[in-house]
VEXDORO-627901 format. One record per residue (C-alpha): residue in one letter; z, y, x. Coordinates in steps of 0.5 Angstrom, whole numbers, padded with zeros to 4 digits, always signed. Each point is the difference from the previous one (the first is absolute). Layout:
# VEXDORO-627901
AZYX
...
//
This chain:
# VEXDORO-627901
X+0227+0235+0168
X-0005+0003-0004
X-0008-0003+0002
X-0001+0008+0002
X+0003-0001+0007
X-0006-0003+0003
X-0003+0005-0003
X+0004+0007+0003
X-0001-0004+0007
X-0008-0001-0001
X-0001+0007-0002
X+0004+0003+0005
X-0003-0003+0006
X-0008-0001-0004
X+0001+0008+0000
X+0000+0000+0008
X+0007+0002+0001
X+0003+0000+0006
X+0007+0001-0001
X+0004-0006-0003
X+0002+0000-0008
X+0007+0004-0001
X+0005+0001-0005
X+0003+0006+0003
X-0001+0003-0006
X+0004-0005-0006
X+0007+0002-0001
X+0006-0004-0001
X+0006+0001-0003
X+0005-0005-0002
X-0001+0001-0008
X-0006+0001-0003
X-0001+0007-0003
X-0002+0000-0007
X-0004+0003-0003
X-0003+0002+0007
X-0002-0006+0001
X-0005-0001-0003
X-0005+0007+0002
X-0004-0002+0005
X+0004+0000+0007
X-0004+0004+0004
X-0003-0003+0007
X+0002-0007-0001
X-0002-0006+0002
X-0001-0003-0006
X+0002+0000-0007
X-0002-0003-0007
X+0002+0001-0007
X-0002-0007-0002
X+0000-0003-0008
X-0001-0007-0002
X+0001-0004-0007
X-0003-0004-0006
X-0003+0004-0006
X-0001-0003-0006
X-0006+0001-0006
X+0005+0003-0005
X-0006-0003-0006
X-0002-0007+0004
X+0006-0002+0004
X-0004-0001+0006
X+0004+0002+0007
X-0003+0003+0006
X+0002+0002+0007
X+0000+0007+0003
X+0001+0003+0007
X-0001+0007+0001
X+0002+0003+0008
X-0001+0007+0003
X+0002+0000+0008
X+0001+0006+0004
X+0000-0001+0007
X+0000+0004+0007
X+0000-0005+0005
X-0001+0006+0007
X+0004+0006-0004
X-0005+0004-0001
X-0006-0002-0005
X+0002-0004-0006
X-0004-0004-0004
X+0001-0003-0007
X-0002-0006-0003
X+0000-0003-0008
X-0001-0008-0002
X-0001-0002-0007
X-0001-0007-0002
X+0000-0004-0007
X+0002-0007-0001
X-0003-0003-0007
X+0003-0007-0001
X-0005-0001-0007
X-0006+0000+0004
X+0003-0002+0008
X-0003+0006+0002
X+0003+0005+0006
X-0002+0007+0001
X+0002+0006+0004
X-0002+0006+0004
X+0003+0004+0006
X-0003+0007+0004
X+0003+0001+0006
X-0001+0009+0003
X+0003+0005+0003
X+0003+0005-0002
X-0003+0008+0001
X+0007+0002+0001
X+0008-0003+0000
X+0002-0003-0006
X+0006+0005-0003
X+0007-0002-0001
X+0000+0002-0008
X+0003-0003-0007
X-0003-0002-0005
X-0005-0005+0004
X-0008+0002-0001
X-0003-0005+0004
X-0008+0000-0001
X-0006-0004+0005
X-0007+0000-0004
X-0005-0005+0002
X-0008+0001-0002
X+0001+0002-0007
X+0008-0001-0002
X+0006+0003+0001
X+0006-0004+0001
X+0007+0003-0001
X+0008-0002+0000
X+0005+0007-0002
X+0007+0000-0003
X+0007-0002+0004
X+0006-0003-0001
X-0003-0005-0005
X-0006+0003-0004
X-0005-0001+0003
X-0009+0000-0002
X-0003-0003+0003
X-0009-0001-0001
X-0005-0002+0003
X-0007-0003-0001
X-0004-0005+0005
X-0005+0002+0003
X-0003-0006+0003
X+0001-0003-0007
X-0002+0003-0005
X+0004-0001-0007
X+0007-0001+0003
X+0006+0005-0001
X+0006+0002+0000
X+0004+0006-0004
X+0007-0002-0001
X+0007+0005+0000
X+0007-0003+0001
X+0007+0001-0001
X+0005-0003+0003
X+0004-0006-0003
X+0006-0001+0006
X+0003+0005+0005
X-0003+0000+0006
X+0001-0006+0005
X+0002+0004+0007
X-0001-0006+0006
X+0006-0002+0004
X+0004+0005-0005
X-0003+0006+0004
X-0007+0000-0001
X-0001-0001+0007
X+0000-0007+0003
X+0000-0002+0007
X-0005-0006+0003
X+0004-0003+0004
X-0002+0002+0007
X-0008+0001-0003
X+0002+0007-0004
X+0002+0004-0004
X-0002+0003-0007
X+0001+0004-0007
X-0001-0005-0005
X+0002+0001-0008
X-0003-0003-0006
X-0001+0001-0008
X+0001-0008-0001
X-0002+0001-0007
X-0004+0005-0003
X-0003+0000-0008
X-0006+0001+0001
X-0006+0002-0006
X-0007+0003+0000
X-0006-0004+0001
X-0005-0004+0005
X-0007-0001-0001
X-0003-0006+0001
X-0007-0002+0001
X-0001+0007-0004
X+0004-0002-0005
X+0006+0005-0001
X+0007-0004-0001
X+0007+0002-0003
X+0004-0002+0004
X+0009+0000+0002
X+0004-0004+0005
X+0004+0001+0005
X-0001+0003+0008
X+0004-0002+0006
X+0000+0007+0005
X+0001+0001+0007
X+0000+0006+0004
X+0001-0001+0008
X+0000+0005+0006
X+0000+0000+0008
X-0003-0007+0000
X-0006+0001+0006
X+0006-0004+0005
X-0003-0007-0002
X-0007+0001+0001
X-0002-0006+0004
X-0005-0005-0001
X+0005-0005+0001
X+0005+0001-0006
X-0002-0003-0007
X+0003+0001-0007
X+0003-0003-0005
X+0003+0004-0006
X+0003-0002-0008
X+0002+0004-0005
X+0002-0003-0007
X+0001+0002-0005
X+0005-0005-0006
X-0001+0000-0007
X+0007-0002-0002
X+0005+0003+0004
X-0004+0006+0001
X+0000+0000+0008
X-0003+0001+0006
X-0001-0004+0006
X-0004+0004+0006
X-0001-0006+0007
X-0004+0000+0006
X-0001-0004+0006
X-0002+0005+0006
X-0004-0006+0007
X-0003+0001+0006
X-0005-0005+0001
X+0001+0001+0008
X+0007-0002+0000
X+0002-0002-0007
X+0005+0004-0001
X+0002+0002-0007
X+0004+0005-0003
X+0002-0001-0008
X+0004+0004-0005
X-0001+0002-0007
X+0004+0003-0005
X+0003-0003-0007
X+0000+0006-0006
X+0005-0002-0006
X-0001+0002-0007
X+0005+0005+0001
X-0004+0003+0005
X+0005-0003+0005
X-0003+0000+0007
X+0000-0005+0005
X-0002-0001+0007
X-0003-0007+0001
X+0000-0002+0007
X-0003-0006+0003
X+0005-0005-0001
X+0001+0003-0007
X-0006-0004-0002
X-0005-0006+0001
X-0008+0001-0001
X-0004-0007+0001
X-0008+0000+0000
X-0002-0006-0006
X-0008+0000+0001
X-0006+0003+0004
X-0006+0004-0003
X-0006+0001+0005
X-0005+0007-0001
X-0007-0004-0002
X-0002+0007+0003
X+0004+0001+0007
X+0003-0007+0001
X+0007+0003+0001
X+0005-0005-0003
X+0005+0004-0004
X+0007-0003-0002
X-0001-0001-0009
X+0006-0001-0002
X+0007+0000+0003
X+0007-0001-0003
X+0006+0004+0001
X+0006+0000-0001
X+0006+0005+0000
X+0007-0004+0000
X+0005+0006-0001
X-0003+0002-0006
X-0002-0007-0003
X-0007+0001+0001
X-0005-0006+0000
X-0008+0003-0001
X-0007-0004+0000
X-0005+0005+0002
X-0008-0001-0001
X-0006+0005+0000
X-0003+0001-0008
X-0006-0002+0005
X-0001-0001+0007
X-0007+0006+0002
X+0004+0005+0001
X-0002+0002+0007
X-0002+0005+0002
X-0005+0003+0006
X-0001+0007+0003
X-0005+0001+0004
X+0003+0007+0003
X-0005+0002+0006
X-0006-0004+0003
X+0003-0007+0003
X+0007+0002-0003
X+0003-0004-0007
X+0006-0003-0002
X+0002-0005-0005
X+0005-0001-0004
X+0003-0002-0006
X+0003+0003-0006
X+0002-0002-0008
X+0002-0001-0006
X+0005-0006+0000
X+0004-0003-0006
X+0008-0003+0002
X+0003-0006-0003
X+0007-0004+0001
X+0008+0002-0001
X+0005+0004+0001
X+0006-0003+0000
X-0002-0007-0002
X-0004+0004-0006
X-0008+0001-0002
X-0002+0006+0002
X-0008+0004+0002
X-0002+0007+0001
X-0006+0003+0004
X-0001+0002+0007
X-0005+0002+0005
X-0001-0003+0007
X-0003+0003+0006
X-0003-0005+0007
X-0002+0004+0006
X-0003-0003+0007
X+0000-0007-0001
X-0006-0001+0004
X+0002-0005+0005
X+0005+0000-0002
X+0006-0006+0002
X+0007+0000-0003
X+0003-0006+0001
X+0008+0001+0001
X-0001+0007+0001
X+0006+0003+0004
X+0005+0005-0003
X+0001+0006+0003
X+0007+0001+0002
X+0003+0007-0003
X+0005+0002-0004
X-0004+0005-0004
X-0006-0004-0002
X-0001+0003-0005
X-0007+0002-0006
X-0003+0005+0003
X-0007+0001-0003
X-0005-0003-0003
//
């Protein structure tokens, strides 16, 4: 799942708790409850509105990869926190830049629509607002001054609801609401170096709830989105591991031109890893490049990191950081026997002694794509 596991856990017993972490308070229900959804979940365990995607200088043509998150979560179910992540990817000069804050929150956070999200950290303010696909999102780093972002979205696809109900079920790890926007236009400007770009692409978004249940140091997470050019469809994968049992649970979900939405099971699709990149920084070995297939709907991709630093540290509490990787990534190969490319975005987590040889798959009808 989402790096923020380690995260809640870290928090909640950094913070002296004595009680173990619940999702006493996460709600389930057997389909996702829209527009509902989308408010803040009062007391949950943990939840995000997550958008990734490749924007494009409308005067030079030059591409750039953005990733912008908040969370909420309430690990013991009485304090919440928040926290927000942002980073720019910049091909031109093979530079990667981001910045997070992670607080808690003077009261809960309330269950409204439309979204009004904010953190401020030193002197900046960042925010997400909207629903149902129009979104503003703006933020400017404070730890690196002269990169922004000021973008709004309108939704160019319905919405992808994961396992055809928008809650998805882990195999035996857990349970989770999950939906997405896999293709949002985007337009507005970043700022980069305190140069202010126009700029237009498209967002992939991610809205998932009741997740707290896979908090633990053993658990790693290897999520994909792509998205095609021609045909116009989306693929979302996942490889869910325990590095103590080498299990593995797999799933996805295949969403046609028509917005035809199907769920992907582990023996829907084959995901195989074509080279390594070692973090000069971390020394952590993350897998670079990786081939997936996906028979039933004719699909055979290359994909590969527009450039390999993508990593990111977060130094949350003295002794208590966590690495992780997450970019921007182009797709290559066919569809039916017929070239095709697109975008996608790719998210590596706990890779830190980490041995996958031939990892065992978890035996369970209902393996399905639970969270990112």
């Amino acid at each position: 799942m989402r790096n923020i596991l380690l995260l809640a856990l870290s928090l909640f017993l950094a913070t002296a708790c004595t009680l173990k972490p619940t999702n006493k308070h996460d709600v389930f229900t057997e389909r996702a409850q829209l527009p509902q959804e989308e408010a803040p979940h009062l007391r949950n365990s943990l939840e995000w509105w997550y958008f990734t995607g490749h924007l494009k200088d409308k005067a030079t043509g030059e591409t750039y990869g953005v990733e912008y998150v908040f969370f909420h979560f309430n690990p013991s179910g009485k304090q919440d926190y928040q926290m927000v992540n942002f980073a720019l990817t910049d091909p031109q000069t093979k530079q990667f830049r981001y910045d997070y804050k992670v607080e808690r929150l003077p009261k809960l956070l309330p269950a409204t629509l439309p979204l009004s999200l904010s953190m401020k950290k030193k002197d900046e303010r960042w925010t997400l607002s909207g629903q149902e696909g129009r979104y503003h999102l703006q933020a400017r780093m404070a730890s690196h001054p002269g990169v922004a972002v000021n973008l709004t979205t309108t939704p160019a696809k319905a919405i992808l609801l994961h396992g055809g109900t928008g809650y998805e079920k882990y195999g035996p790890v857990a349970q989770a609401g999950y939906y997405s926007y896999p293709r949002l236009t985007a337009a507005g400007t970043i700022e980069v170096n305190g140069q202010a770009r126009e700029v237009e692409g498209e967002l992939w978004y991610d809205r998932q709830w009741n997740c707290n249940s896979v908090t633990t140091k053993d658990l790693g997470w290897d999520w994909f989105s792509v998205q095609l050019d021609e045909p116009r469809e989306e693929l979302m994968a996942y490889q869910l591991f325990n590095k103590a049992t080498g299990q593995t649970v797999s799933g996805g979900s295949h969403f046609g031109p028509q917005a035809e939405n199907t769920h992907l099971a582990a023996e829907d699709f084959q995901l195989e890893t074509l080279d390594y990149w070692t973090s000069p920084a971390t020394k952590l070995r993350y897998p670079s490049k990786w081939r997936l297939r996906v028979p039933k709907q004719g699909y055979d991709l290359t994909i590969e990191p527009i450039m390999l630093d993508q990593e990111l540290t977060l130094k949350l509490l003295p002794g208590i950081k966590m690495s992780y990787w997450e970019g921007m990534c182009r797709v290559t190969g066919t569809h039916n026997g017929k070239p095709v490319s697109g975008n996608s975005y790719v998210e590596i987590t706990n890779r830190k002694e980490v041995k996958l040889p031939r990892p065992k798959p978890i035996e369970t009808p209902a393996a399905s794509s639970i969270a990112r």
